[in-house]
N, C-alpha and C positions, 0 to 999 in steps of 0.2 A: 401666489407662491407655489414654487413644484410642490409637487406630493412627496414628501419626507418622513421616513422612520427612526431618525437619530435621535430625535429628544428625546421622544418614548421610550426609546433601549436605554439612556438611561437616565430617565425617571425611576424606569423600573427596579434598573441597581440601587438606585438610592430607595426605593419602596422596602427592597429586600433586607438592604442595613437597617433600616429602621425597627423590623420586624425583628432581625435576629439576632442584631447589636446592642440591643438597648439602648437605641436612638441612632442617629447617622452621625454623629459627633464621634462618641463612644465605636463604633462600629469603625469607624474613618482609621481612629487611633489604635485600636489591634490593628486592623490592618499594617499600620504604617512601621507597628512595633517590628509583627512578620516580618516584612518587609528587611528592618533596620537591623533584622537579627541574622538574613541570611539574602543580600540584594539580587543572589543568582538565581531565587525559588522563582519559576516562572511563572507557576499558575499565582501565587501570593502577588508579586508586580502587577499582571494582568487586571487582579481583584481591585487592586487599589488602583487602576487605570480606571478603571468602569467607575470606581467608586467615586473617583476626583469628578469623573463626567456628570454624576449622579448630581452633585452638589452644582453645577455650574462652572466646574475650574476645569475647564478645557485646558489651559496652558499646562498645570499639571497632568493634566489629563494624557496629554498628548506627547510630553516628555516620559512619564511613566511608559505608557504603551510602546514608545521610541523605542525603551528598554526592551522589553519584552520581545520585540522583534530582532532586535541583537541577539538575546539572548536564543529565541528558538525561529529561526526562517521559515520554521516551517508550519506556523500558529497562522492557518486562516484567519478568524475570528477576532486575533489581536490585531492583524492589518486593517479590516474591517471596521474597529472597534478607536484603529488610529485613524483612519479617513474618516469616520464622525468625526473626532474630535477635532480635526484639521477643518473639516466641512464646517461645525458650528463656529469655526476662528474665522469663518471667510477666508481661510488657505486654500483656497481651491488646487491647484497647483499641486499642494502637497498630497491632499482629499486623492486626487486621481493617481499621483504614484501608491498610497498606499493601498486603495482601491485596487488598480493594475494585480499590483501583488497577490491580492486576497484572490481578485479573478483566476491568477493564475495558478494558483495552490487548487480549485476547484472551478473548473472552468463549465461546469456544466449547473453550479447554483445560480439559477436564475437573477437572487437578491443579488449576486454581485454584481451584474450586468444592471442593475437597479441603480445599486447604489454608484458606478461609476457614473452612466449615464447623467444622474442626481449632480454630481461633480462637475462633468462634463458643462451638463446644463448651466448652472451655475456662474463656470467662467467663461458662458457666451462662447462655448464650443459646439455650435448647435446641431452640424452634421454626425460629429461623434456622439453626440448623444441621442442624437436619434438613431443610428447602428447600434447603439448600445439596448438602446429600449426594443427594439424590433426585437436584438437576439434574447433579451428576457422571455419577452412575447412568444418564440420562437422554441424556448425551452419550456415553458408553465401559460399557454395559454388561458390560463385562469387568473391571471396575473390582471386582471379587470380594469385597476387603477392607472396600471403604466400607460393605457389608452390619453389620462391625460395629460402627463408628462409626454407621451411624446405629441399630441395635438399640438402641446404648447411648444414645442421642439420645432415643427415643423412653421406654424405660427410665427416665431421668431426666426426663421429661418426665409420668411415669406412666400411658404411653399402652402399656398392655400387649398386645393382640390388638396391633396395631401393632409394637411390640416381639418378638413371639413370629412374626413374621410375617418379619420381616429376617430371625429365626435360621435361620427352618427353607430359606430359600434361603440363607442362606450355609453352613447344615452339605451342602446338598448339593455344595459346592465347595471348600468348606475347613473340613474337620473338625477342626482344629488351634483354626484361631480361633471356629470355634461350639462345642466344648468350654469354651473360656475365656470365651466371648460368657456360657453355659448359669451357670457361676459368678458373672458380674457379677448375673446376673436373683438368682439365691439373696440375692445382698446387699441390693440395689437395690428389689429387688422382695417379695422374700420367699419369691419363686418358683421353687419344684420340676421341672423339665422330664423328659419319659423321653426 
């Protein structure tokens, strides 16, 4: 599986309603009341986008955030926050326009060129997401991990020297995920590495 940060974003929302809602239930439903009391408040939309994602309900998830984006064009974070929620539906399609979006509102954050790439990847678009990963690389060279998304970019792409070229910089930084980068190649590839 690519290297993915969308669960985790939210997990976390949901970690936060529990802590300050007095439970994710309870928490869910202000939410919703906000919401119900004024449907143009964008940050209140936004809350209960993350918040539906929190729980698992992508589909609310991603209609909510839809909103959001109507409402303000110009919410990086909501676009961002709507390609998870499209990404966990397997919308890839949709993942990358809202992605696109969020790129374009900050074209110099790295994660977004992440998280498109992530997309990219995904729906077996694998040249653009290796362009994608590079220009992360390209902006946050500490960006350590994207070494194995794009190995596997290039990997599926069956661009091997290319491939074998990501790992051996990323096993210099994380032996962890170029151990597991070293097994995708056996599959992918067919390919044996010492």
């Amino acid at each position: 599986m690519i290297y993915s940060r969308f669960k985790k974003a939210f997990l976390f929302c949901g970690l936060l309603l529990a802590m300050f809602g007095c439970g994710v239930e309870n928490g869910l439903q202000k939410l919703e009341q906000k919401v119900w009391a004024n449907p143009n408040d964008v940050e209140a939309q936004f809350n209960l986008g993350k918040a539906y994602g929190s729980i698992g309900d992508y589909e609310k998830a991603a209609t909510t955030l839809k909103k959001v984006t109507e409402l303000d064009s110009t919410h990086p974070v909501a676009y961002s926050a709507l390609g998870a929620a499209y990404f966990m539906l397997e919308r890839y399609d949709d993942a990358i326009q809202a992605f696109q979006s969020a790129k374009a509102l900050q074209p110099k954050d790295p994660e977004k060129s992440v998280d498109l790439g992530n997309a990219y990847f995904n729906a077996k678009k694998f040249p653009e997401a290796i362009s994608e990963y590079k220009t992360a690389l390209a902006l946050d060279s500490t960006l350590h991990e994207v070494y194995y998304n794009l190995g596997m970019s290039y990997a599926k792409n069956g661009q091997k020297s290319e491939a074998l070229h990501a790992y051996e910089i990323l096993k210099t930084y994380n032996s962890y995920l170029a151990s597991s980068l070293q097994r995708e190649f056996i599959d992918i590839l067919g390919l044996e590495i010492e």
